[in-house]
C-alpha positions, 0 to 999 in steps of 0.5 A, a space after each residue: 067140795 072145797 079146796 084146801 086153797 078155799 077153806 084156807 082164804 074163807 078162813 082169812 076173810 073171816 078173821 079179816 073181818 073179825 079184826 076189822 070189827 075188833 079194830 085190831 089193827 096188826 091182824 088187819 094189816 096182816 090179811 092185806 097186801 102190801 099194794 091192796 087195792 080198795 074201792 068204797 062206794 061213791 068214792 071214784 077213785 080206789 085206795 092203794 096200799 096198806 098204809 092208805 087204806 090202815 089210815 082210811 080205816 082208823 079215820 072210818 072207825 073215829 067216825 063211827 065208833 060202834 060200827 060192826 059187820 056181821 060176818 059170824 054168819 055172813 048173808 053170803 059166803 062162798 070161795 072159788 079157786 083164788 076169789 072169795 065173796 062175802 055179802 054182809 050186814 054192816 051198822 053203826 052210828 055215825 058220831 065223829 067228823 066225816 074224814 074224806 080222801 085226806 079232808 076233815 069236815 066240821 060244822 058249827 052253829 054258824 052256818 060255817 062248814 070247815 074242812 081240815 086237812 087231816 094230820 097232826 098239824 092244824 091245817 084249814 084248807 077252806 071255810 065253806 058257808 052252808 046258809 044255816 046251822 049245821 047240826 047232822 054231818 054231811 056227806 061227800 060222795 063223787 066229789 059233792 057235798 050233801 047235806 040236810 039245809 034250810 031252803 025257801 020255804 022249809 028243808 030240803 037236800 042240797 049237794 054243793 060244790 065242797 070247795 066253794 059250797 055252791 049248790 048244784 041242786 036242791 031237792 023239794 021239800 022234807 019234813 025237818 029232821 032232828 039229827 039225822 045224816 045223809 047216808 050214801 048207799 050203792 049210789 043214791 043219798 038216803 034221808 029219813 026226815 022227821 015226818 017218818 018219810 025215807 028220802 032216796 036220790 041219786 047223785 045227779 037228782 035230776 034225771 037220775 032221781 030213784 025216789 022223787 015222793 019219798 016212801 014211807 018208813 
């Protein structure tokens, strides 16, 4: 049977989660502490505190503006003593720049990957060639930058130093997307290309690859 303690920090959790999908932000601060910590996956370094992770938060919801998490009912939902855990479903469509510790990324036609200092004032910190248009957002995780590219050849996924836009490696061939982004999920990069084919990599590629063919969809 559940403690009051149990029910009571359930109860928080939930409405937390309400909030985030409503993107109301005073109940949102409110179920956080002032020094929260917060860990997102491929991101190597915790957010800490209320107003970091508020400003992280608004800059995710502008970037995905239909996102929800499914919390009424959660997969997984149980509370021991002080800890609660809670395993959910999350969507959304991915429709504004990509917002990164503190950094804008926005492409263009050119072949040219800007990246903004986020703020009020204009300011670029660096311009980094991607070798061709740059149609679907990238994504950084773990410090790498991974995006759809032209290759020889054809397409393929390229991760790239964000701050010089080296490329570190470069996948085999894919079928060409239309509009699709890289995602990242509990460590690998997943794509789904044009020919039906889901694509999974881990960070490195190389040893570390998960799916080296692909799978169909």
């Amino acid at each position: 049977m559940q403690t009051t303690v149990e029910t009571t920090n359930m109860e928080l959790m939930q409405t937390l989660d309400d909030a985030w999908n409503a993107q109301d932000i005073e109940v949102f601060r409110a179920r956080h502490k002032p020094d929260v910590i917060v860990r997102w996956p491929g991101q190597p370094n915790p957010t800490v505190g209320i107003e970091d992770h508020t400003a992280e938060s608004i800059a995710f919801w502008k970037t995905f503006p239909d996102q929800k998490l499914d919390n009424r009912p959660y997969r997984v939902f149980f509370a021991a003593g002080d800890w609660t855990c809670s395993i959910a479903r999350f969507r959304g469509t991915m429709k504004g720049p990509m917002v990164v510790n503190g950094k804008v990324y926005i492409g263009d036609e050119d072949g040219d990957l800007t990246i903004f200092k986020h703020g009020k004032e204009l300011e670029i910190i660096s311009e980094v060639t991607m070798g061709n248009s740059v149609y679907s957002t990238p994504v950084v995780a773990n410090g790498i930058l991974y995006s759809i590219s032209s290759c020889t050849g054809g397409t393929c996924i390229v991760a790239r130093d964000p701050a010089t836009g080296n490329a570190t490696w470069t996948s085999e061939h894919i079928a060409s997307p239309h509009w699709q982004s890289p995602i990242v999920v509990n460590g690998a990069i997943y794509v789904m290309d044009g020919g039906g084919t889901l694509w999974a990599f881990g960070f490195d590629q190389l040893p570390d690859e998960i799916f080296s063919n692909g799978f169909d969809s």
